[in-house]
C-alpha atoms as a printed R data frame, in Angstrom:
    type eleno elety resid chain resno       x       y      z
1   ATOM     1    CA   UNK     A     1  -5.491  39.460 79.993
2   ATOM     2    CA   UNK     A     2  -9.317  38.909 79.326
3   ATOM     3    CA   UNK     A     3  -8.504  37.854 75.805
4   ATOM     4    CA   UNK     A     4  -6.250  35.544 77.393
5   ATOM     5    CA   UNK     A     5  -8.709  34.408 79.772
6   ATOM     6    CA   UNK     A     6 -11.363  33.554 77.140
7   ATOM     7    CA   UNK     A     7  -8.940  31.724 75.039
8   ATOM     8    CA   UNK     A     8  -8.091  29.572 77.559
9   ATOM     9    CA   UNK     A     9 -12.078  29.011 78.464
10  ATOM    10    CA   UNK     A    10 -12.479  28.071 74.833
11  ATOM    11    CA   UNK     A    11  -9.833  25.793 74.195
12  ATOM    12    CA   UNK     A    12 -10.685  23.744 77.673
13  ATOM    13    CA   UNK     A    13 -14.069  23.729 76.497
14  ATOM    14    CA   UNK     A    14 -13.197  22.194 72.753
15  ATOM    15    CA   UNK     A    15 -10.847  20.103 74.956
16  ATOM    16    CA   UNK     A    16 -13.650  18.659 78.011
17  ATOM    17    CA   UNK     A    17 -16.515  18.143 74.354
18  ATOM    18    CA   UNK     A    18 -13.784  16.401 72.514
19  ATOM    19    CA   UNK     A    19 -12.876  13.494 76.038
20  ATOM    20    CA   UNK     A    20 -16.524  13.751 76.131
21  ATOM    21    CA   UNK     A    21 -17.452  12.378 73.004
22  ATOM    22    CA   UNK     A    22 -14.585  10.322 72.818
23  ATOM    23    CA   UNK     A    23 -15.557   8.497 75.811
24  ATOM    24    CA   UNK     A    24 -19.295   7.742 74.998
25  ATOM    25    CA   UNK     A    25 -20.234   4.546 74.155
26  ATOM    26    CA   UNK     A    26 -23.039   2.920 72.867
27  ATOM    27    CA   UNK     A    27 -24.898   0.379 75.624
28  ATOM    28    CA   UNK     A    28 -24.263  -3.094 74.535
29  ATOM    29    CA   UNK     A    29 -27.620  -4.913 73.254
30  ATOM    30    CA   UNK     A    30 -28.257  -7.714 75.815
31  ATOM    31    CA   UNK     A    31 -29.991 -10.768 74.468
32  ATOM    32    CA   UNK     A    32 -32.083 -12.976 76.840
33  ATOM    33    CA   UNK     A    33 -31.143 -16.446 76.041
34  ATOM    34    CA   UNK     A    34 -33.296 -19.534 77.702
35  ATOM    35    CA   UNK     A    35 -30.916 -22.602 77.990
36  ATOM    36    CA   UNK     A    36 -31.771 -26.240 79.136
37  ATOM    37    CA   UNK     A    37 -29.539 -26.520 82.641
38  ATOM    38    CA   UNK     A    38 -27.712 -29.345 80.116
39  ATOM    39    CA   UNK     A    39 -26.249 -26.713 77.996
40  ATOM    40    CA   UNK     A    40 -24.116 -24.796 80.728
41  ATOM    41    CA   UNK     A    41 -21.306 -25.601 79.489
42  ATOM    42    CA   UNK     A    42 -21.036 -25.181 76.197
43  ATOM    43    CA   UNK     A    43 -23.160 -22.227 75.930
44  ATOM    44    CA   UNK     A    44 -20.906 -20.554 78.202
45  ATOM    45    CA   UNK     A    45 -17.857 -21.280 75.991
46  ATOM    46    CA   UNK     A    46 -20.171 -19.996 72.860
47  ATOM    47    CA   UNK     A    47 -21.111 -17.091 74.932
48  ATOM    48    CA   UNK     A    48 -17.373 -15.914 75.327
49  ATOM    49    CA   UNK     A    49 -16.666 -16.643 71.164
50  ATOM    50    CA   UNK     A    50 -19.617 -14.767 70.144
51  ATOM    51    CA   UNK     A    51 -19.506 -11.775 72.401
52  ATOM    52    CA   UNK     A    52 -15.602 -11.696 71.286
53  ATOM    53    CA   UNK     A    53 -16.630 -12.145 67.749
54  ATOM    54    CA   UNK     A    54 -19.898  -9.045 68.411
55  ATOM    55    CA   UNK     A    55 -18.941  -6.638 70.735
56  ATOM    56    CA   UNK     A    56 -22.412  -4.629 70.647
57  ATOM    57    CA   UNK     A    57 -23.874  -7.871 71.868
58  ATOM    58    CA   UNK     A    58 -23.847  -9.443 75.803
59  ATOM    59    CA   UNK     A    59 -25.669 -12.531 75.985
60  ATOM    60    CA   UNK     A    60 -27.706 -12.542 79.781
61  ATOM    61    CA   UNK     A    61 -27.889 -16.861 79.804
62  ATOM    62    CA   UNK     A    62 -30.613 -18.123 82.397
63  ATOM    63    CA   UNK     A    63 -30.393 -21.843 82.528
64  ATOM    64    CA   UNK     A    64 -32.797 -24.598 84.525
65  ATOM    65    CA   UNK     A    65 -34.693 -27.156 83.750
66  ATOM    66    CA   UNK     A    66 -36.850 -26.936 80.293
67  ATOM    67    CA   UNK     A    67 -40.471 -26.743 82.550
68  ATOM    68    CA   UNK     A    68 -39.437 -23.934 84.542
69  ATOM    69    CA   UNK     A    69 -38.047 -21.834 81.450
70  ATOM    70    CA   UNK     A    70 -41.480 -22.467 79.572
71  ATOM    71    CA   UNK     A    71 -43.496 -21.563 82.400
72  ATOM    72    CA   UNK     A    72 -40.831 -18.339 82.764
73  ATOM    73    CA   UNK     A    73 -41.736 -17.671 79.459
74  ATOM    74    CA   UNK     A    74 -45.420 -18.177 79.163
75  ATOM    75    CA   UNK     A    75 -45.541 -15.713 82.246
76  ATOM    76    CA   UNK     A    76 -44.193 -13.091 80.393
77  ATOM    77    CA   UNK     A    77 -40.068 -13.547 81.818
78  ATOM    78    CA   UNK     A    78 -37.644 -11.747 79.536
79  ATOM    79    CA   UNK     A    79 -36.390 -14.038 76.641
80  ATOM    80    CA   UNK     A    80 -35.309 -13.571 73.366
81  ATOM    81    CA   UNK     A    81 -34.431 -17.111 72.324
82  ATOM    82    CA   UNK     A    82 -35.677 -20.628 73.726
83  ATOM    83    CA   UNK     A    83 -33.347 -23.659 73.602
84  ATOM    84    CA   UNK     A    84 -35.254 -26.550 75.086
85  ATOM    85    CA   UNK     A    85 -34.029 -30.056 75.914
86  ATOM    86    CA   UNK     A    86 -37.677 -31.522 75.481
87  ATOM    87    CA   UNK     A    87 -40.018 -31.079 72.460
88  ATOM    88    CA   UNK     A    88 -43.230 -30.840 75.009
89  ATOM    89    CA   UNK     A    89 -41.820 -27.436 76.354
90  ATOM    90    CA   UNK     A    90 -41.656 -25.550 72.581
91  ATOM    91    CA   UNK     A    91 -44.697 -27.875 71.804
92  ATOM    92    CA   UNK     A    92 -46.825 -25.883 74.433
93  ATOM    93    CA   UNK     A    93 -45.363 -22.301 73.532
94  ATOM    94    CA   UNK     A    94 -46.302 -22.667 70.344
95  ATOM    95    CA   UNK     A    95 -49.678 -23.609 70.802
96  ATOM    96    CA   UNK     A    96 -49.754 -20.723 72.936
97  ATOM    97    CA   UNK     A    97 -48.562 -18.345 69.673
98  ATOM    98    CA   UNK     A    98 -45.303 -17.389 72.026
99  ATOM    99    CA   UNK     A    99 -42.682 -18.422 69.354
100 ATOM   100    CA   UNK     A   100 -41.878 -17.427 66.101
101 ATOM   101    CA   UNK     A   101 -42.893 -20.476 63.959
102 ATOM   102    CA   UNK     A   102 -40.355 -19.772 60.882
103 ATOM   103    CA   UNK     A   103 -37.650 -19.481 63.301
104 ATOM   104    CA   UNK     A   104 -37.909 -22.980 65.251
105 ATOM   105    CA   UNK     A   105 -35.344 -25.843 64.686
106 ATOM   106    CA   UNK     A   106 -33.877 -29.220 66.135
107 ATOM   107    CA   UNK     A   107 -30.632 -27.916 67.171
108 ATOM   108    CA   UNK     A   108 -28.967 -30.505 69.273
109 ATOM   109    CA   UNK     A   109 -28.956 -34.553 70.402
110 ATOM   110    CA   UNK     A   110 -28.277 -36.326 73.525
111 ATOM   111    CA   UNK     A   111 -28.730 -39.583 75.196
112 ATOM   112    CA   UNK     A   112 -29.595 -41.060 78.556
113 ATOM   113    CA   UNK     A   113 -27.183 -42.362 80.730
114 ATOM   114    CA   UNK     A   114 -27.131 -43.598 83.912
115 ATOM   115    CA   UNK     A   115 -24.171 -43.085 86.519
116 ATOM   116    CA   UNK     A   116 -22.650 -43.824 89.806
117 ATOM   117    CA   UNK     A   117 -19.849 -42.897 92.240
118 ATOM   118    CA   UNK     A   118 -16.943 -44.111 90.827
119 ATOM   119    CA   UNK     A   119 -16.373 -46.876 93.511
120 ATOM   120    CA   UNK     A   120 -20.376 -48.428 92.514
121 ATOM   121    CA   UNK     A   121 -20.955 -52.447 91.509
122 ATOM   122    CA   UNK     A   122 -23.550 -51.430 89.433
123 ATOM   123    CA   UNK     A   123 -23.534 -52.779 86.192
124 ATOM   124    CA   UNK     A   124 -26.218 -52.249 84.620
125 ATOM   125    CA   UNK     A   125 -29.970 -50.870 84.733
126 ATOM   126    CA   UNK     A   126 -31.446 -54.313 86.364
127 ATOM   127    CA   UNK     A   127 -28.934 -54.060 89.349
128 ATOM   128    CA   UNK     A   128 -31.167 -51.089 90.263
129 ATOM   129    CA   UNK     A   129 -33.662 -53.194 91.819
130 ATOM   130    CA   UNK     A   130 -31.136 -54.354 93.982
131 ATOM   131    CA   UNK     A   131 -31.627 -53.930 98.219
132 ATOM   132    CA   UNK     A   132 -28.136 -51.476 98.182
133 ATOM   133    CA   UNK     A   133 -29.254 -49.138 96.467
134 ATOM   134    CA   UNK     A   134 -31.750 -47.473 98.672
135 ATOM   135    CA   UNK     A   135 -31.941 -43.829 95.879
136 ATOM   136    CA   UNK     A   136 -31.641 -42.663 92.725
137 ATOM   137    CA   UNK     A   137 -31.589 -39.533 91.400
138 ATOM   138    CA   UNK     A   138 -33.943 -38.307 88.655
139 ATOM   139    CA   UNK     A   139 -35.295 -35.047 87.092
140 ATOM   140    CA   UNK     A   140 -38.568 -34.059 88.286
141 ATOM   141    CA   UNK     A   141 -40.542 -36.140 85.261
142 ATOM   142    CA   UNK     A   142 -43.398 -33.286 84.754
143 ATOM   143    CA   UNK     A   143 -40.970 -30.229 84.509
144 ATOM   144    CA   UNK     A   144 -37.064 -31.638 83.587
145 ATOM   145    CA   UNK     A   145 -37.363 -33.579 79.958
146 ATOM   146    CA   UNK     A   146 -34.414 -35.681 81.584
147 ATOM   147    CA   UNK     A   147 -36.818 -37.322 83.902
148 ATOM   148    CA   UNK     A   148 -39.577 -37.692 81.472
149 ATOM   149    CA   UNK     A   149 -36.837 -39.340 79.685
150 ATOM   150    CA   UNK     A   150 -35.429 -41.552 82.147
151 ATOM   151    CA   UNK     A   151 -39.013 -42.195 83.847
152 ATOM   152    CA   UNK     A   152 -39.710 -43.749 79.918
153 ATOM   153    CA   UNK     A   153 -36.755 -45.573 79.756
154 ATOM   154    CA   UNK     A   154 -37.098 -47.497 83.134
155 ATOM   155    CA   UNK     A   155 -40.886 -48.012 82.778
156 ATOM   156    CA   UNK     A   156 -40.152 -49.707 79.074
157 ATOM   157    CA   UNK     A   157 -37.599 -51.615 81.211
158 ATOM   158    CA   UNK     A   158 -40.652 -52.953 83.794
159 ATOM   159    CA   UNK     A   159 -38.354 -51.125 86.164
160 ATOM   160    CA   UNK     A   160 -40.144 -47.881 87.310
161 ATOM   161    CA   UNK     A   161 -43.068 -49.503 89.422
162 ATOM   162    CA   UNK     A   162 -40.428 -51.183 91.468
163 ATOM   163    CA   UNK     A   163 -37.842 -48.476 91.765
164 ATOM   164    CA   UNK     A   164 -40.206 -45.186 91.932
165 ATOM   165    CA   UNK     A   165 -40.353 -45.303 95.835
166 ATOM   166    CA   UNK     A   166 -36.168 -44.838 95.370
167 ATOM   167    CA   UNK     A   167 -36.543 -41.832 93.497
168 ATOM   168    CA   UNK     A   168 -35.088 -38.401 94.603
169 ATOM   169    CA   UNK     A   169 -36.422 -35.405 92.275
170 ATOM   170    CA   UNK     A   170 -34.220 -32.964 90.876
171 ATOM   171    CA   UNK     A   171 -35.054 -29.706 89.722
172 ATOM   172    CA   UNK     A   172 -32.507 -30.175 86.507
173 ATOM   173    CA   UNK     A   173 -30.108 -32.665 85.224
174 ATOM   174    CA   UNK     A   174 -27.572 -30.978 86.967
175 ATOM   175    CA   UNK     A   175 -28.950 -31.383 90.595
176 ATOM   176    CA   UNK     A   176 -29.182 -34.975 89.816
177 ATOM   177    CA   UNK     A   177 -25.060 -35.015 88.871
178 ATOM   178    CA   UNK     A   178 -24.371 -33.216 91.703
179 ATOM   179    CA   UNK     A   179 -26.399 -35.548 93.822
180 ATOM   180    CA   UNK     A   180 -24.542 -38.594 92.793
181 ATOM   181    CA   UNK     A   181 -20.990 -36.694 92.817
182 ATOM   182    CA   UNK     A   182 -21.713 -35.720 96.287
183 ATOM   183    CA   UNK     A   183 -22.856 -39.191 97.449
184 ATOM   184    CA   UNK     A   184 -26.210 -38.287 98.830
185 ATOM   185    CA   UNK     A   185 -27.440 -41.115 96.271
186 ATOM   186    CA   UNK     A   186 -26.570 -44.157 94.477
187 ATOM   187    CA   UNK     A   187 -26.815 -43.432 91.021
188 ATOM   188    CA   UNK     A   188 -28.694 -41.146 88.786
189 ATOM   189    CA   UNK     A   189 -30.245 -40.706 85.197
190 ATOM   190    CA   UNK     A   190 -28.558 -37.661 83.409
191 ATOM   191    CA   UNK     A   191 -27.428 -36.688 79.849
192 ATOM   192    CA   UNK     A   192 -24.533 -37.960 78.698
193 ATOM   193    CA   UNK     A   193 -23.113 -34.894 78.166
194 ATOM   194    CA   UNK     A   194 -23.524 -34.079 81.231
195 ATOM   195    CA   UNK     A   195 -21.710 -36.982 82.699
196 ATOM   196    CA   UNK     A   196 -18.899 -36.266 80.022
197 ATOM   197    CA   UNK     A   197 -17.902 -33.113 82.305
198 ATOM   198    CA   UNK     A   198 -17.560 -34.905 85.516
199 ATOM   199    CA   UNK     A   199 -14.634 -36.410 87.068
200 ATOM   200    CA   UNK     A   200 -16.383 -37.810 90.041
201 ATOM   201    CA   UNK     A   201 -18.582 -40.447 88.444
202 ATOM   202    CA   UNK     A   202 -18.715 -43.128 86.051
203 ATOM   203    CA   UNK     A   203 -20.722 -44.293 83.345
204 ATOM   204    CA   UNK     A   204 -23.062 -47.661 84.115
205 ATOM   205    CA   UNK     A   205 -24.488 -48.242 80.984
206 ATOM   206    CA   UNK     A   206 -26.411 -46.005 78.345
207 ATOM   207    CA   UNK     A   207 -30.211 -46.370 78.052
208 ATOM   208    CA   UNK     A   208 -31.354 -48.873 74.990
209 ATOM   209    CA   UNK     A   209 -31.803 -47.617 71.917
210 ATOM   210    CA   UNK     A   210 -36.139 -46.982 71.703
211 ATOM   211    CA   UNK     A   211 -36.618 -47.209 75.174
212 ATOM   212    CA   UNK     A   212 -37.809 -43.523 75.085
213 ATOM   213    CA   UNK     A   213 -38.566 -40.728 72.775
214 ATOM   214    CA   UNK     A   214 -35.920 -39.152 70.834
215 ATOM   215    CA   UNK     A   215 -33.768 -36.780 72.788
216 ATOM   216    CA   UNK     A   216 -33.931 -33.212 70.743
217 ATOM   217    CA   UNK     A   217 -33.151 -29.914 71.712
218 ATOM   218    CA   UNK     A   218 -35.414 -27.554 69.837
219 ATOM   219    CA   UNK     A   219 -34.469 -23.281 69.631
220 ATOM   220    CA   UNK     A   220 -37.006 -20.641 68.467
221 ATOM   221    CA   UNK     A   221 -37.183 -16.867 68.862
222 ATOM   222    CA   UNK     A   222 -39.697 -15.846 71.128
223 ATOM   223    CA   UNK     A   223 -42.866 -14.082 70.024
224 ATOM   224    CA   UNK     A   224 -42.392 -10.960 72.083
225 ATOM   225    CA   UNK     A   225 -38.705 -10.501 71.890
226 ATOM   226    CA   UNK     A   226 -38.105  -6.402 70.367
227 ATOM   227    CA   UNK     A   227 -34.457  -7.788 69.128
228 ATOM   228    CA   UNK     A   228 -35.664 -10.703 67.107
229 ATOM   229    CA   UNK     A   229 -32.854  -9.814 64.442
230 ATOM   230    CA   UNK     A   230 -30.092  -9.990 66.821
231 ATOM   231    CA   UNK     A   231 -32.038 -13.345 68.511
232 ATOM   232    CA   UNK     A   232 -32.233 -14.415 64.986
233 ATOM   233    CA   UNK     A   233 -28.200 -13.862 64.322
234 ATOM   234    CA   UNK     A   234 -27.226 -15.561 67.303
235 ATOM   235    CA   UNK     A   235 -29.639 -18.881 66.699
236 ATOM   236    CA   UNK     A   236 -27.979 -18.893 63.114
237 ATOM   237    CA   UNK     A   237 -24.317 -18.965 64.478
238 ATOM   238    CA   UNK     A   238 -25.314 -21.950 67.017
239 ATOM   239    CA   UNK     A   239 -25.526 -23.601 63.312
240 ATOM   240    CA   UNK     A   240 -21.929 -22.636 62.435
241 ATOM   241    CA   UNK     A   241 -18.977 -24.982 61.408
242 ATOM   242    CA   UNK     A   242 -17.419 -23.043 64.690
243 ATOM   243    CA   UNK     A   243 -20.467 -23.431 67.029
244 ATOM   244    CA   UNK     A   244 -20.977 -27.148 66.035
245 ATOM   245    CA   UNK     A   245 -17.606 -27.847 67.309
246 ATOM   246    CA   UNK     A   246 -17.636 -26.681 70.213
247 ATOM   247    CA   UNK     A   247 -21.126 -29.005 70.964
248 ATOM   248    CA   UNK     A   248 -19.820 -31.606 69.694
249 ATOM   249    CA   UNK     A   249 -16.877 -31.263 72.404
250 ATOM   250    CA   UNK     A   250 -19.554 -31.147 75.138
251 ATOM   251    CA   UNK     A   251 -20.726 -34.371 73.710
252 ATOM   252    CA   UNK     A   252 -23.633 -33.377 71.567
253 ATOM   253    CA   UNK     A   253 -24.895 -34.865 68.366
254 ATOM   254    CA   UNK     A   254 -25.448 -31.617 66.534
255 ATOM   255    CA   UNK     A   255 -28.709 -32.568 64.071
256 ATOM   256    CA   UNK     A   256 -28.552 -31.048 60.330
């Protein structure tokens, strides 16, 4: 009977280490990835291929406007990898030494558009000026590089001095779509990509060609990151036939 008894004992012992071991798993590696509000939607569509495609890898996305993930950054936030939709923002972290120099490239493209409801008689940047349209929408100029864009493009136009007491500040591009979607202003100055996933408004007229900087969305790996392999991987598949795609489906002129 004891010899019985310790047999059993043994074998539900081999059995319990055996479902034990079985059922471990190793924690996913979670990368930190700092996205211009812009990018939501397509880096949530890459974030679902590339998880699929590495399944020791979650990517943790935290998108806003390009100011506030610099000064997230430069105050010591978690981030493994930077994707800015202004030069000025990886401009000031790497005077700052908080990027890897090696690793920083001109991903990504856009351009300036500017949008109304889809009932609007605007027709083009001019009728701005007009009496009916009492506010626009724009991206806070010193921290969204879609205001510093449009702010550019309307002062090149001898626009802005006239049409600055209009403005309502947004604290991304997307806070100025949703602005005009939801009526609460008359038009608004946002990426065209972002327009390009909106059913709710309508394209005026795109900004003229010079009448701001280039629009370029640089990536780097960040200084401090402890996974700057895996932060490394990931910016090298955003330059993949497969990841090129998928911005170019958002609207994005991918830059070689």
């Amino acid at each position: 009977m004891k010899k019985r008894l310790l047999i059993f004992t043994l074998l539900m012992f081999v059995i319990a280490a055996v479902v034990g071991c079985g059922g471990t798993k190793e924690p996913a590696t979670e990368l930190n990835i700092s996205a211009a509000a812009s990018l939501q939607d397509a880096m949530g569509e890459l974030k679902t291929i590339y998880e699929k495609q590495n399944t020791g890898v979650t990517l943790a996305l935290n998108l806003a406007s390009s100011g506030a993930l610099q000064k997230q950054i430069e105050e010591g936030a978690p981030s493994d990898l930077f994707i800015s939709a202004g030069k000025s923002q990886m401009d000031a972290l790497s005077q700052k030494g908080l990027i890897v120099e090696e690793s920083r490239k001109d991903l990504l493209g856009n351009e300036l558009v500017l949008i109304a409801g889809k009932d609007s008689n605007l027709a083009k940047f001019e009728d701005l000026a007009d009496a009916s349209v009492s506010q626009i929408g724009i991206g806070t100029p010193e921290t969204v590089p879609a205001g510093k864009y449009a702010k550019e493009t309307l002062t090149n136009l001898n626009l802005w001095e006239r049409l600055e007491p209009k403005m309502v500040p947004g604290k991304d591009v997307r806070q100025v779509l949703t602005y005009v979607e939801s009526g609460n202003v008359d038009a608004g100055l946002v990426y065209r990509t972002d327009a390009a996933v909106s059913s709710n408004i309508k394209i005026i007229a795109a900004a003229p060609a010079g009448s701001s900087a280039p629009i370029v969305y640089p990536m780097a790996v960040i200084k401090d990151t402890k996974l700057q392999k895996e932060a490394e991987d990931f910016a090298a598949f955003l330059t993949t036939d497969e990841a090129v795609k998928v911005f170019e489906k958002y609207g994005f002129k991918v830059l070689k």
